[in-house]
C-alpha positions in Angstrom: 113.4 109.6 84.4 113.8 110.6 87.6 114.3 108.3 90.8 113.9 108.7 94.5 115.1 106.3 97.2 113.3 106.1 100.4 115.4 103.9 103.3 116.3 103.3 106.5 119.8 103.5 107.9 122.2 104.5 110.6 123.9 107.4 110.5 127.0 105.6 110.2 125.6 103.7 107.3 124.7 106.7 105.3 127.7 108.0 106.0 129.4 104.9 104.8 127.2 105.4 101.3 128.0 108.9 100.5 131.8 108.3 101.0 131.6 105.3 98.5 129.5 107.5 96.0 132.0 110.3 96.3 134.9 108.4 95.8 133.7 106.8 93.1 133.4 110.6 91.9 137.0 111.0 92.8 138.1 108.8 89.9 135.7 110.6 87.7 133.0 107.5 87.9 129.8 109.1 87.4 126.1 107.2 87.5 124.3 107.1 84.7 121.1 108.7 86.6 121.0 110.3 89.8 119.3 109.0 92.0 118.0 111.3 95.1 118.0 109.7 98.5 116.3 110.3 102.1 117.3 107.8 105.1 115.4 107.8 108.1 117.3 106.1 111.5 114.7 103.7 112.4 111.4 102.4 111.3 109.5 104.4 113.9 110.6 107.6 112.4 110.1 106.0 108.9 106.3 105.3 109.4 105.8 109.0 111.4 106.7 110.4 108.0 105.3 108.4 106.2 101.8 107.3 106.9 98.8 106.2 104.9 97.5 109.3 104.1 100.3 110.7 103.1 101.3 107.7 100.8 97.9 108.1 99.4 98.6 112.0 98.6 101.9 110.5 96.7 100.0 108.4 94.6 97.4 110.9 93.8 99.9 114.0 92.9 101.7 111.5 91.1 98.9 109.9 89.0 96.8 113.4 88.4 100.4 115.8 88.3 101.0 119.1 89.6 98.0 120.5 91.8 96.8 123.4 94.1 96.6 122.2 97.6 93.0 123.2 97.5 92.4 121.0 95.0 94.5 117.9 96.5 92.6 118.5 99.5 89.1 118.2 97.7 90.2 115.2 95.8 91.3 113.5 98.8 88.1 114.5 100.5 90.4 115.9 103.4 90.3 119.4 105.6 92.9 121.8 103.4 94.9 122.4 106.8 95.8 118.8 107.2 96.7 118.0 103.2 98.3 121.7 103.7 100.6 120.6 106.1 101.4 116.9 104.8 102.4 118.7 101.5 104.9 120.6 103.6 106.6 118.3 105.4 106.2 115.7 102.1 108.2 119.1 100.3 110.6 119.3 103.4 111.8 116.1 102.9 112.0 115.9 99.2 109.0 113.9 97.9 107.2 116.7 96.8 108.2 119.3 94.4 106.5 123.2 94.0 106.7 124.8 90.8 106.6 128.0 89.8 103.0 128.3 89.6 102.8 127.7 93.4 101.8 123.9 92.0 102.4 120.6 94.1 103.5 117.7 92.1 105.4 113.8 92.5 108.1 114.2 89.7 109.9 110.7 90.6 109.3 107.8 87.9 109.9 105.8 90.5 109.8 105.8 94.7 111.9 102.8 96.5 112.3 102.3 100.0 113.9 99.9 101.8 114.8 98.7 105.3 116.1 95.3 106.8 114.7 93.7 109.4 115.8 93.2 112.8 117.6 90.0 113.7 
């Protein structure tokens, strides 16, 4: 099972997180599963990454598994071009995962994401 944690955080607060996590390495204190992480600054940036159609092509590769962009792009009833380029910056950012077959696919169990809300 593998998890992926979607948020929204300062630079500072990341920072704050991956010093925790490492010392907790430092005394040999080692989570039971990884879990692989992306932070955004701000929900603005968030939602640019992340929009509709893109969350939609998330669910898809992750309910129908790996796939050609081709054929993503005819299941979504979308140009190639645009589900071409969402893959990549999906891939660039670490949702998306290419195998060796030159296959898209969702490998996360499980996608959270997270962000407070301004006071």
């Amino acid at each position: 099972m593998r998890d992926f944690k979607v948020g929204i955080k300062s630079r500072e607060e990341a920072n704050r997180e991956t010093s925790a996590i490492f010392a907790q390495f430092d005394k040999g204190i080692f989570p039971e599963q990884a879990i692989e992480r992306v932070y955004f600054h701000d929900v603005k940036t968030f939602l640019k990454y992340i929009t509709p159609k893109r969350f939609e092509l998330l669910d898809n590769l992750h309910h129908n598994g790996a796939t050609s962009v081709r054929a993503l792009a005819k299941l979504l009833n979308r140009h190639y071009k645009n589900v071409f380029d969402d893959v990549k910056l999906l891939e660039q950012i670490g949702l998306v995962e290419k195998d060796e077959a030159g296959l898209y696919s969702v490998p996360w169990d499980e996608v959270s994401a997270s962000f407070k809300l301004a006071a």
